[in-house]
C-alpha positions in Angstrom: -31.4 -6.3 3.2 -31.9 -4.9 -0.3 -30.6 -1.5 -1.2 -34.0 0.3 -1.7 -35.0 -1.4 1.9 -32.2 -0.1 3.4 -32.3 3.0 2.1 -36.0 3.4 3.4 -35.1 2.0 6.9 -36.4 4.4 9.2 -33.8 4.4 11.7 -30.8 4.3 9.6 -31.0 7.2 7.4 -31.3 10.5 10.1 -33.4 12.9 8.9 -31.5 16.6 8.3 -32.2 19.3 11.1 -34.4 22.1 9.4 -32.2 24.7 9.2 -29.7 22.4 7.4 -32.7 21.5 5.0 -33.3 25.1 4.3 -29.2 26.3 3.7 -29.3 23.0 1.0 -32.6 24.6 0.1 -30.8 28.3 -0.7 -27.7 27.0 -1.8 -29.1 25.1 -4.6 -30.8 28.1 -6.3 -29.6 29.7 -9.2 -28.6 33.1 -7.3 -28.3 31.9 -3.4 -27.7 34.8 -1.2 -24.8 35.1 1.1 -26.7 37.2 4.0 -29.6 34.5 3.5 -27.7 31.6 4.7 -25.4 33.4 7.7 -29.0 33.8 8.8 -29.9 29.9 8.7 -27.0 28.9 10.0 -27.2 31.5 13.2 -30.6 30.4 13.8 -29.4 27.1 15.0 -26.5 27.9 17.5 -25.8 24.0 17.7 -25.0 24.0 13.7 -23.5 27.7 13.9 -21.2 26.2 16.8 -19.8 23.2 14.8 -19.6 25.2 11.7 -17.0 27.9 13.4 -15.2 25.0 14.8 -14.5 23.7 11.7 -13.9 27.2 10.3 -11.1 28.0 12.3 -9.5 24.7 12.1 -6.5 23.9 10.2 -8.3 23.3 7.1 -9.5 26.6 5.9 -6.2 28.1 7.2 -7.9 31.1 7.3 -5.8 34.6 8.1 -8.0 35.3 11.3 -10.1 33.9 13.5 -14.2 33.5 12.2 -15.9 34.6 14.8 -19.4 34.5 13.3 -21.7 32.8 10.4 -21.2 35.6 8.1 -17.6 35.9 8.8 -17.3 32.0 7.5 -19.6 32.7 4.6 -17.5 36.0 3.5 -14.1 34.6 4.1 -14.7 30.6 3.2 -16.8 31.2 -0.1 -20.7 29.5 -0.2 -19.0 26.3 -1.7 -16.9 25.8 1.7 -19.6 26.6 3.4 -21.6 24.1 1.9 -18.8 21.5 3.3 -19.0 22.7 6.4 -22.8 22.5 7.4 -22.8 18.8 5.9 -19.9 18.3 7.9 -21.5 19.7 11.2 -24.9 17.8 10.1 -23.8 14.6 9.7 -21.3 14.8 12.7 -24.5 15.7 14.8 -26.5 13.1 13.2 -24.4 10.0 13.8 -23.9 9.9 17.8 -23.6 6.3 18.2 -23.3 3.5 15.5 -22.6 0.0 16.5 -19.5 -1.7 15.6 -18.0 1.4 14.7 -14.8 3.5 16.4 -16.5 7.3 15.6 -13.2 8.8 16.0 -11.1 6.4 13.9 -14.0 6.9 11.1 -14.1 10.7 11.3 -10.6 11.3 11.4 -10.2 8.9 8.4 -13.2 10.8 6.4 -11.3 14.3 7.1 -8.2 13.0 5.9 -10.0 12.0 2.5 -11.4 15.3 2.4 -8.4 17.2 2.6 -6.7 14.9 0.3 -9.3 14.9 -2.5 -9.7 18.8 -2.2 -5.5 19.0 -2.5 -5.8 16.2 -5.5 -8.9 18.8 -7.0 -6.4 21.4 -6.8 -3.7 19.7 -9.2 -6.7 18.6 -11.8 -8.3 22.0 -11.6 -11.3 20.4 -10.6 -13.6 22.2 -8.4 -12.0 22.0 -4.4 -14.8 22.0 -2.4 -16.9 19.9 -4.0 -13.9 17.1 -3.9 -13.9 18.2 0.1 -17.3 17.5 0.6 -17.6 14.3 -0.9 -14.3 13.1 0.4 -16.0 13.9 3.5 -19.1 11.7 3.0 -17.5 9.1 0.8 -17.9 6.6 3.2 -20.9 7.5 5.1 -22.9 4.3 3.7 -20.9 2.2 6.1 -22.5 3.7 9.3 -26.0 3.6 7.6 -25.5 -0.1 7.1 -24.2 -0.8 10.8 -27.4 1.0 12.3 -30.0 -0.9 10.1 -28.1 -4.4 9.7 -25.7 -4.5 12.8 -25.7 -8.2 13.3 -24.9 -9.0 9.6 -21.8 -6.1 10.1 -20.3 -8.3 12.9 -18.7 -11.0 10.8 -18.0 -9.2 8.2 -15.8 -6.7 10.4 -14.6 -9.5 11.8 -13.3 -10.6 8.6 -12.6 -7.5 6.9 -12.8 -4.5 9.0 -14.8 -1.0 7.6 -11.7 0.8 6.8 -9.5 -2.3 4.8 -8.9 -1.6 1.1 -11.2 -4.3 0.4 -14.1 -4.0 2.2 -16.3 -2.7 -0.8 -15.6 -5.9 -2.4 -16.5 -7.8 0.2 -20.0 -5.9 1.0 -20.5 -6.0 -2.9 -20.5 -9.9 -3.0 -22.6 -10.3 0.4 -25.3 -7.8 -0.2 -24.9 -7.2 -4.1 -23.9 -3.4 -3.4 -21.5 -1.9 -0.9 -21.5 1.6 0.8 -21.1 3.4 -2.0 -24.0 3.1 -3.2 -25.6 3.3 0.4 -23.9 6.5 0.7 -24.7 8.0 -2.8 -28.5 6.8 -2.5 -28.9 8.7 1.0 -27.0 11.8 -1.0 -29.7 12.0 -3.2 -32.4 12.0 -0.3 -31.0 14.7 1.2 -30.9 16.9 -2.5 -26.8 16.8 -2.9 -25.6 17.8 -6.6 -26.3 15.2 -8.8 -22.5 15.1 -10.1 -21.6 14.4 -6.5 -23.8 11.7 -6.0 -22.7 10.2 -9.0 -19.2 10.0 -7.8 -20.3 8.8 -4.6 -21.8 6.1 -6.5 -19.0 5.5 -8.7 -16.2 6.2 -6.2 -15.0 2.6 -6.3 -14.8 1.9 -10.1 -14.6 5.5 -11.7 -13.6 4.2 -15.4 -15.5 1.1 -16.0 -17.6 0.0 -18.0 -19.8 3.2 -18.6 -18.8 5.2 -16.1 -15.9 8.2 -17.0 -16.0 10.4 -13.4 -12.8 12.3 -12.8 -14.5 13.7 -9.4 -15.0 9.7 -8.3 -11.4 9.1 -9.6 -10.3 11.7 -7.0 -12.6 10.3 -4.2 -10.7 6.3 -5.2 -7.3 7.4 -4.9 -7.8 10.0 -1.8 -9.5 7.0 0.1 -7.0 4.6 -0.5 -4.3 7.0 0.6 -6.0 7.7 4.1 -6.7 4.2 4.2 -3.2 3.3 3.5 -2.5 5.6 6.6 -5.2 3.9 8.6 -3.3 0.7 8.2 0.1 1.8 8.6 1.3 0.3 4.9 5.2 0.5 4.5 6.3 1.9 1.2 5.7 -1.5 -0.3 2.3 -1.8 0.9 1.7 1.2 -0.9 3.5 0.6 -4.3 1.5 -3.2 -4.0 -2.1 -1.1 -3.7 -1.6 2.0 -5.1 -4.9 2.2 -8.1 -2.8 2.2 -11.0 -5.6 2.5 -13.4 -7.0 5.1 -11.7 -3.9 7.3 -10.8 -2.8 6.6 -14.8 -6.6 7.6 -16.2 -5.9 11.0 -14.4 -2.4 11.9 -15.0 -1.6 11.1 -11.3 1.3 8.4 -10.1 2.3 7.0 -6.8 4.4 9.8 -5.5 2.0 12.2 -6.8 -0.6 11.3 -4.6 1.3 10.8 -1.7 3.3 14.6 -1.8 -0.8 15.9 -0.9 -0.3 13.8 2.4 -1.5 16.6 5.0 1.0 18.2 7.0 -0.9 17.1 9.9 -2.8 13.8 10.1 -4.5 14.1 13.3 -6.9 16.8 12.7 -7.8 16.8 16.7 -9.2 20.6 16.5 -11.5 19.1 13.1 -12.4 16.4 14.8 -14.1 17.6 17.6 -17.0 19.1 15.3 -17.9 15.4 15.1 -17.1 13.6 18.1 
């Protein structure tokens, strides 16, 4: 299936609930208002459930517990809060996706997420947009398992979704590979244009044209949860570590690895999603 096809399949793209529509909607104005969006997310008690869940996860370490919307707006800052109600959206939006483990492919995304915000942090680059997108990062591969689930079987076969080089491998099938999946259904649903860039660029950030320290930090914080995924011994990960990438941003091997999270499990996270 071509890109554009795919990217218009009915089916495989969910459309956002309306309240989620209208928070992107307030958050992308100049000027958004705090009390405007605790309002949208308390009107949907579904979203304002997985939002606190997240809130008061490990994450956000936060001093108490949120026990409201406007508790996680005030304490969490609008940009987290961004993260969370894409988090709680798209974890609400993909129930069931053939040929996919959910839970292996959430827990893997939050481990990204923390990673690239922790990586952000080091670069002075801005923390929540490297969460969010280190969230989403790989949301192309469940878009292509719902609209092309018998073409997915072989290839997972071959190459399963979460092995280092499973981008390559979709890129020489299909001509494009769930980066671009993912950063084409970013830009349906109105994300920042420098974070669909990085999505679209998250698995060559320095080549040929493209210069995209945000998609650098997406490259090297997916590898690393990746690398954890597969259980690589500490010559698995000198072998595969993305030298270019880590060099281009002033980051080595044991750089990257001291943002491990304390914690890889994520179980209280996780069950916003699953």
């Amino acid at each position: 299936m071509e890109l554009e096809a795919l990217l218009n399949y009915p089916r495989a793209l969910p459309a956002m609930p309306r309240a989620v529509t209208d928070l992107l909607s307030e958050m992308n104005r100049e000027e958004p208002s705090p009390k405007r969006i605790g309002e949208l997310i308390g009107r949907d008690p579904a979203l304002t459930t997985r939002v606190l869940r997240l809130s008061n996860s490990a994450f956000f370490r936060v001093s108490r517990k949120i026990g409201n919307a406007d508790e996680a707006v005030a304490l969490l800052g609008l940009t987290h809060v961004r993260s969370l109600v894409m988090a709680a959206a798209l974890g609400a939006s993909f129930k069931s996706v053939p040929g996919i483990d959910l839970k292996q492919f959430w827990r893997y995304s939050l481990r990204s997420a923390e990673i690239a915000r922790s990586l952000a942090g080091v670069l002075q680059q801005n923390q929540g947009n490297a969460f969010t997108a280190g969230l989403i990062h790989a949301i192309g591969i469940l878009v292509m398992h719902i609209a092309m689930p018998d073409e997915m079987v072989p290839i997972d076969m071959g190459t399963p979704p979460l092995d280092l080089k499973r981008a390559d491998v979709e890129q020489s099938i299909f001509g494009y590979s769930y980066a671009e999946v993912g950063a084409g259904m970013a830009e349906k649903w109105q994300f920042p244009a420098e974070m669909v860039a990085a999505l679209r660029n998250q698995n060559a950030p320095f080549e040929g044209e493209a210069y995209d320290p945000l998609a650098g930090v997406i490259n090297l914080a997916s590898w690393r949860a990746r690398a954890e995924e597969l259980q690589l011994d500490s010559q698995g990960l000198v072998a595969t570590f993305p030298d270019m990438v880590g060099l281009t941003l002033g980051l080595d091997l044991d750089s990257v690895l001291d943002k491990d999270p304390a914690e890889w499990s994520f179980s209280q996270a996780l069950g916003a999603f699953v």
